[in-house]
C-alpha positions in Angstrom: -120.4 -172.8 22.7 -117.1 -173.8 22.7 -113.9 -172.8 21.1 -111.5 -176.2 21.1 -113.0 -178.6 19.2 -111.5 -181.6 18.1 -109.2 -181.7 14.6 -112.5 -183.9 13.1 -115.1 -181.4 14.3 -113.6 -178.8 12.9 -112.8 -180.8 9.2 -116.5 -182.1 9.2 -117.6 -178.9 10.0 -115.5 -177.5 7.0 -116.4 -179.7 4.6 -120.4 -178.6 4.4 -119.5 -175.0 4.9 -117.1 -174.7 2.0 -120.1 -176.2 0.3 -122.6 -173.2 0.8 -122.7 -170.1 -0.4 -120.7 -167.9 1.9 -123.4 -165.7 2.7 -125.7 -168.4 4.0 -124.0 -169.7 7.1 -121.3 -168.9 9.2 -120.0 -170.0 13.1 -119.3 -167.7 15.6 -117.7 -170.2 18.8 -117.7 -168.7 22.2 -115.7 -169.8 25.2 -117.1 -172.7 27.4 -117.5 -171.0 31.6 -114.9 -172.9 33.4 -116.4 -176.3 34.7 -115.0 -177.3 38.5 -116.7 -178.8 41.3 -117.5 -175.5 42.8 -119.2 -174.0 39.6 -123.0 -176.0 39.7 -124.2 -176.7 36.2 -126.8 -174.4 36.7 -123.9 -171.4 36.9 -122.3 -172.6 34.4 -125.6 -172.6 32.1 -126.1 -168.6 33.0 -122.3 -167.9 32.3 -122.5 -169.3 29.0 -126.4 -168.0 28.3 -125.2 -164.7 29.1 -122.7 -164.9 26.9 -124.7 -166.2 24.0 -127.2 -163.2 24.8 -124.6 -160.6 24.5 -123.7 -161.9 21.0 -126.9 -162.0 19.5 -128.4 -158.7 17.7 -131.3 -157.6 18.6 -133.7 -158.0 15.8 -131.7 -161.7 15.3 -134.6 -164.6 14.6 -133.2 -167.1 17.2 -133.2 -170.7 16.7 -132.4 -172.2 19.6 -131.2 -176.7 19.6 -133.0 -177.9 22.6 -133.6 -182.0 22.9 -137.7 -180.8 23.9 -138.2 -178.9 20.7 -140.0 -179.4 17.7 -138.6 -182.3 15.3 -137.9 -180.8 11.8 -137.4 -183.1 8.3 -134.9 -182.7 5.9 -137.7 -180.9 3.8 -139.3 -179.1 6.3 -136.0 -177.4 7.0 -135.6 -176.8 3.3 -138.8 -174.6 3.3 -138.0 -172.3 6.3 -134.4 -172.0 4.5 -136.1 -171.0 1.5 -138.4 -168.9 3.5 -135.6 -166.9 5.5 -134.1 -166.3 2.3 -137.4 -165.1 0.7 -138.0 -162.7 4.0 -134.1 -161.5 4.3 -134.2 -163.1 7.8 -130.8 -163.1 9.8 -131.2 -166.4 11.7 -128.9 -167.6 14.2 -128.9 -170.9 15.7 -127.6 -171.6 19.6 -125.8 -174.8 19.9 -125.4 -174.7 23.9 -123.0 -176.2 25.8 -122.3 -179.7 26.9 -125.1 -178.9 30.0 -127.2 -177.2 27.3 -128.7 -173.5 26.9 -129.8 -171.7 29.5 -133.5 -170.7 30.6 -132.9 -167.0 29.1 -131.6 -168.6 25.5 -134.7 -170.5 25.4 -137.1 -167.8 26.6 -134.9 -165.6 23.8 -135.8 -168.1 21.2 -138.1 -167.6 18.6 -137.9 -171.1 17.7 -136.7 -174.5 19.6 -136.0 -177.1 17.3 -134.6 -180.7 18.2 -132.2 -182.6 16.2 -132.9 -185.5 17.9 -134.4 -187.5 20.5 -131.2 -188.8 21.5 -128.7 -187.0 23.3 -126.2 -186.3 20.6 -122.2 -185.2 21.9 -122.1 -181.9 22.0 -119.5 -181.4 19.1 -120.9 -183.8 17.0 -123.8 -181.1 16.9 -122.0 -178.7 14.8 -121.3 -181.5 11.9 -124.8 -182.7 12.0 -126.2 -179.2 11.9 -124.4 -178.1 9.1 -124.8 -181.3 6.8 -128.6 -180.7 7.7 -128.1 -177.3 6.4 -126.6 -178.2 3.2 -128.7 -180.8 3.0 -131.8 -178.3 2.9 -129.5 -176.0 0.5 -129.4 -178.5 -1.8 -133.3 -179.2 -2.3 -134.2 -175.6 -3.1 -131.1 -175.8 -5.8 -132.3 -179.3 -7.3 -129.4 -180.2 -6.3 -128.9 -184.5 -6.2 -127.5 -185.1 -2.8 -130.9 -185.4 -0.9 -131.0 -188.3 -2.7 
């Protein structure tokens, strides 16, 4: 969610993606619902959800970032990668908003993974995903960076 990042989101985000193969990853940014003081959180979470949903094909595996999912390592990531690419699984991956994904994106996930326990901002999640990627990338190609 969200199509005005910052300059340095968008460069950091940039820098990892011009290092995959082109056919690995790619970012499709939707709008943010408007925030004001008479659109709850919860609203706003059902706007955006339902605009996540409607983007998402059907037979989609659906990774969804959620703070209560399951913690993944470096390697661990690696070997679903390599696994997606063995299966010819289209995965995509739901960064929510600021408020986070809506009940529906979870339920629709096949997967909930965390990056962290911490609450990370909201576009820093896009660098960190994609360096996590690459990261992965780079073990199955023997690749030295992981190290």
């Amino acid at each position: 969610m969200g199509t005005k990042m910052p300059a340095w989101v968008k460069q950091g985000y940039d820098e990892y993606a011009k290092r995959l193969p082109r056919d690995l990853c790619g970012i499709v940014e939707l709008p943010l619902a408007t925030r004001s003081k008479n659109n709850s959180v919860d609203n706003i979470k059902i706007q955006e959800g339902e605009n996540i949903l409607a983007a998402i094909a059907v037979k989609q595996h659906v990774v969804a970032l959620d703070v209560k999912g399951k913690s993944l390592s470096t390697e661990a990531l690696a070997n679903k990668l390599s696994g997606w690419q063995m299966d010819g699984q289209n995965i995509t991956i739901l960064i929510g908003g600021p408020e986070g994904l809506s009940q529906a994106c979870l339920e629709r996930a096949n997967e909930r993974w965390s990056l962290s326990a911490m609450t990370l901002p909201h576009p820093l999640v896009r660098i960190v995903l994609i360096e996590q990627l690459y990261r992965a990338w780079t073990i199955l190609q023997n690749h030295p960076y992981h190290k």
